[in-house]
LUMSEDO-846088 format. One record per residue (C-alpha): residue number from 1; x, y, z; residue in three letters. Coordinates in steps of 0.5 Angstrom, whole numbers, plus 500, padded with zeros to 3 digits. Layout:
BEGIN
> NUM|X|Y|Z|ALA $
...
% end
This chain:
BEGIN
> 1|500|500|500|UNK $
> 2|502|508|498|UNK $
> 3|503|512|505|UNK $
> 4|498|516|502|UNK $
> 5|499|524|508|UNK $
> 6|492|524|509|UNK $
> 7|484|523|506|UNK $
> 8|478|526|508|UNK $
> 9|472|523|506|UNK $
> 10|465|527|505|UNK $
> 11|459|524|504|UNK $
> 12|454|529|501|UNK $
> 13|446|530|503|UNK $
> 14|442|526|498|UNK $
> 15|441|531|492|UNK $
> 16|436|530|487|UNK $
> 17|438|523|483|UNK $
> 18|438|528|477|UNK $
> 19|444|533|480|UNK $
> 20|449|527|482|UNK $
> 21|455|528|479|UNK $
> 22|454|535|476|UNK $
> 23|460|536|473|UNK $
> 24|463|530|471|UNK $
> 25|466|531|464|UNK $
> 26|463|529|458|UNK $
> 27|466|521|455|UNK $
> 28|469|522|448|UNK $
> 29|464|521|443|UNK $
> 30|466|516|438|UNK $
> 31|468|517|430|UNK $
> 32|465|510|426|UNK $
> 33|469|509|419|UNK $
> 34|468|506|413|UNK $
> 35|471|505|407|UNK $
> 36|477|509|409|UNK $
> 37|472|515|410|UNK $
> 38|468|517|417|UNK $
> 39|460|515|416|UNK $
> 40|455|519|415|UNK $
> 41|453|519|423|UNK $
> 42|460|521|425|UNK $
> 43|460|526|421|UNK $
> 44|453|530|423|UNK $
> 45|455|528|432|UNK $
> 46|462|532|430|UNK $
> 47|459|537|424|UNK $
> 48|463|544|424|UNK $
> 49|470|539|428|UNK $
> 50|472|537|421|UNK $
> 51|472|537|413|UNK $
> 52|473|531|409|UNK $
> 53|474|532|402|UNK $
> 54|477|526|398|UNK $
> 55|484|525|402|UNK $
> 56|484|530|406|UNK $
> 57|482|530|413|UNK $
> 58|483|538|415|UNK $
> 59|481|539|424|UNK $
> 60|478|545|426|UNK $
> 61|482|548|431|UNK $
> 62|479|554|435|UNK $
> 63|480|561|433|UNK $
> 64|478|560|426|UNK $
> 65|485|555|424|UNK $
> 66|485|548|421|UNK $
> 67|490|543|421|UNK $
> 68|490|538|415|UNK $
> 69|492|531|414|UNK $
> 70|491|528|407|UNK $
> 71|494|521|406|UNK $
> 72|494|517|400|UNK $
> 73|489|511|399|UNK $
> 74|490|510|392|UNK $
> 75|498|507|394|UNK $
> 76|495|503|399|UNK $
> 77|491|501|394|UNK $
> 78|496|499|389|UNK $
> 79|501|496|394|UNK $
> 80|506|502|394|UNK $
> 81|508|501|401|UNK $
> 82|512|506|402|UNK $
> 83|507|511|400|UNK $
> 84|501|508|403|UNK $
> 85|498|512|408|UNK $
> 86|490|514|411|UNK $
> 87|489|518|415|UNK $
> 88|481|517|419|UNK $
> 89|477|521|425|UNK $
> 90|476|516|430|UNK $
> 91|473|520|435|UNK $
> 92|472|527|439|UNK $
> 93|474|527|448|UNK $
> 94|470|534|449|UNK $
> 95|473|534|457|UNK $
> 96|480|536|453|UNK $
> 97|478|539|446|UNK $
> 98|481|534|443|UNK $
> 99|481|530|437|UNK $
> 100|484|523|435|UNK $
> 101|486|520|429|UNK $
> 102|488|515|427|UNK $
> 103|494|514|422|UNK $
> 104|495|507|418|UNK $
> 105|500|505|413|UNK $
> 106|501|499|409|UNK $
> 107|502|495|415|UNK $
> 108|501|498|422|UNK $
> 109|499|505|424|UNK $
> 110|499|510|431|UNK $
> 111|494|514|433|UNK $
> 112|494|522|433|UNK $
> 113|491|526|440|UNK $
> 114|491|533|437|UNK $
> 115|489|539|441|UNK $
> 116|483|544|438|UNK $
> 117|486|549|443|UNK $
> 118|494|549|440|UNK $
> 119|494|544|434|UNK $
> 120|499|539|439|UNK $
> 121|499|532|437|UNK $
> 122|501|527|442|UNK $
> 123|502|520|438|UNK $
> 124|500|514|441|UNK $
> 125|499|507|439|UNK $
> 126|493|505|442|UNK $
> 127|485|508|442|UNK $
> 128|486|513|449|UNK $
> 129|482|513|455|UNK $
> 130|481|518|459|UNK $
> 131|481|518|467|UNK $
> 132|474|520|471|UNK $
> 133|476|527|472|UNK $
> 134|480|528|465|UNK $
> 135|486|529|469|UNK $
> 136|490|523|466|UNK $
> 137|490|519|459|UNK $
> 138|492|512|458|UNK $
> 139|494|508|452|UNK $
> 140|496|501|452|UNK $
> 141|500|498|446|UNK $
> 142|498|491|444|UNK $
> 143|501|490|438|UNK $
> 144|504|483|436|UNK $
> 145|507|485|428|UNK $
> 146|513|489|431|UNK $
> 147|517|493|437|UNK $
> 148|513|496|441|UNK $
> 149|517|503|444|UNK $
> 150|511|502|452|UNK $
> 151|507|497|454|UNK $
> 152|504|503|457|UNK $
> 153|504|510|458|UNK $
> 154|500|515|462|UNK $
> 155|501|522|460|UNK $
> 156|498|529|464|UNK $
> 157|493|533|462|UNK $
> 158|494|538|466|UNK $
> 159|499|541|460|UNK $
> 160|498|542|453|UNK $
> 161|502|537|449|UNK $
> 162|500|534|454|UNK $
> 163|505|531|458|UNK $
> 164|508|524|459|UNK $
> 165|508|522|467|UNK $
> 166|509|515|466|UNK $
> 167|511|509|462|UNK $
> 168|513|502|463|UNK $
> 169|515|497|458|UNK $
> 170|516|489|460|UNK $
> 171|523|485|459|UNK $
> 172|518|479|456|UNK $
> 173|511|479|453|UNK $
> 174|505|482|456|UNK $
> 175|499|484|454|UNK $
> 176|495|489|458|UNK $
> 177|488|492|459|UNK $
> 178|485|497|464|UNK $
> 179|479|494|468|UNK $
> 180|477|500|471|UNK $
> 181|479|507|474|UNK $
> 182|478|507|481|UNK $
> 183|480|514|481|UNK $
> 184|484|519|476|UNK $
> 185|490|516|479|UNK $
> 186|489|509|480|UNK $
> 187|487|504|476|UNK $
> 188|485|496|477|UNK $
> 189|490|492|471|UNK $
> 190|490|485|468|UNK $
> 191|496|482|463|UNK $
> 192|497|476|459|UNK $
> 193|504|474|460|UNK $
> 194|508|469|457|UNK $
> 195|514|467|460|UNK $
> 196|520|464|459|UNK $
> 197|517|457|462|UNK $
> 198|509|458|462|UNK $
> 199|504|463|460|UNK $
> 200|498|466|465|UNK $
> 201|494|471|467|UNK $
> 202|496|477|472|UNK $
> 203|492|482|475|UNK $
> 204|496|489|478|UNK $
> 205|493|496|480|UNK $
> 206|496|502|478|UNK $
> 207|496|508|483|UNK $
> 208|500|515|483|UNK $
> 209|504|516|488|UNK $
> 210|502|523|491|UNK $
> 211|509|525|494|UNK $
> 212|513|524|487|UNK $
> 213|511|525|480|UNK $
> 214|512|518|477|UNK $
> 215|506|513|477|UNK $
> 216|508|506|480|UNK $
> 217|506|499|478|UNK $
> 218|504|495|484|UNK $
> 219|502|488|482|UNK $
> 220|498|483|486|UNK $
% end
């Protein structure tokens, strides 16, 4: 257990069933594609966030700038793999105005986490998720084809770009998933491990130490 210094538990007086949790941010609204180009109900749920025209994928940033990503489907279709590139909005988290993109190549691809407010792209390998009060944002790499830089990573929301807190990569193979946030700073874990001698299951919670800057992994 983390010597956290203090905790004080409030317990508030039964407001209306309608008014709990009244300033609990807004979950991300998910973008569907299809045939390399967000879908007609995408496109009406993020009207006036973005524009597509053929390849060109361009994101309305606030005070009226943009920012434009245009791939390249006709290589991909023509197995030029070198200049194979599609660029698709996967979904909007209006608790940090942000837009998320998914870039895929030939093979393979990452995800782009841009800020609406100053354009910043953050790279990631998997679909983000979000903490309870939007303080934090993770991202767990399950690829299987090639290297991953970070089994898993945590970055800060507190700045924009936003700011990588936390990142732990295993010495053999592990697949990870998020059970649930507990809080904006723990959260319960579970892995698919497959050692040198024998493959099982794991479960771990990861929990921000409030005396230090870093998160920390505690396995069970």
């Amino acid at each position: 257990k983390l010597p956290f210094p203090w905790l004080l538990r409030l317990r508030p007086l039964a407001p209306p069933r309608a008014w709990s949790n009244p300033l609990r941010p807004r979950p991300p609204i998910d973008c569907a594609v299809k045939d390399n180009v967000e879908d007609a109900d995408c496109q009406k749920k993020l009207t006036g966030l973005f524009t597509r025209k053929g390849d060109a994928l361009t994101l309305k940033l606030d005070g009226g700038k943009s920012k434009t990503h245009t791939g390249n489907r006709a290589a991909c279709d023509r197995d030029k793999v070198d200049k194979c590139v599609v660029f698709t909005l996967r979904g909007y988290y209006p608790a940090t105005q942000s837009l998320l993109i998914q870039k895929r190549y030939y093979e393979g691809g990452a995800y782009l986490f841009v800020s609406r407010r100053s354009g910043s792209e953050t790279e990631m390998p998997e679909v983000p998720q979000l903490s309870p009060n939007a303080k934090y944002l993770i991202s767990i790499d399950q690829n299987d084809t090639g290297e991953r830089d970070r089994d898993i990573a945590i970055w800060s929301m507190q700045t924009d770009p936003p700011k990588l807190e936390f990142a732990y990569k295993a010495t053999q193979y592990e697949n990870w998933e998020v059970k649930a946030w507990k809080a904006d700073t723990h959260l319960s874990m579970t892995a698919s491990i497959k050692g040198t001698t024998s493959s099982y299951d794991h479960e771990a919670q990861l929990i921000r130490n409030p005396s230090r800057s870093t998160c920390l992994l505690y396995t069970s």
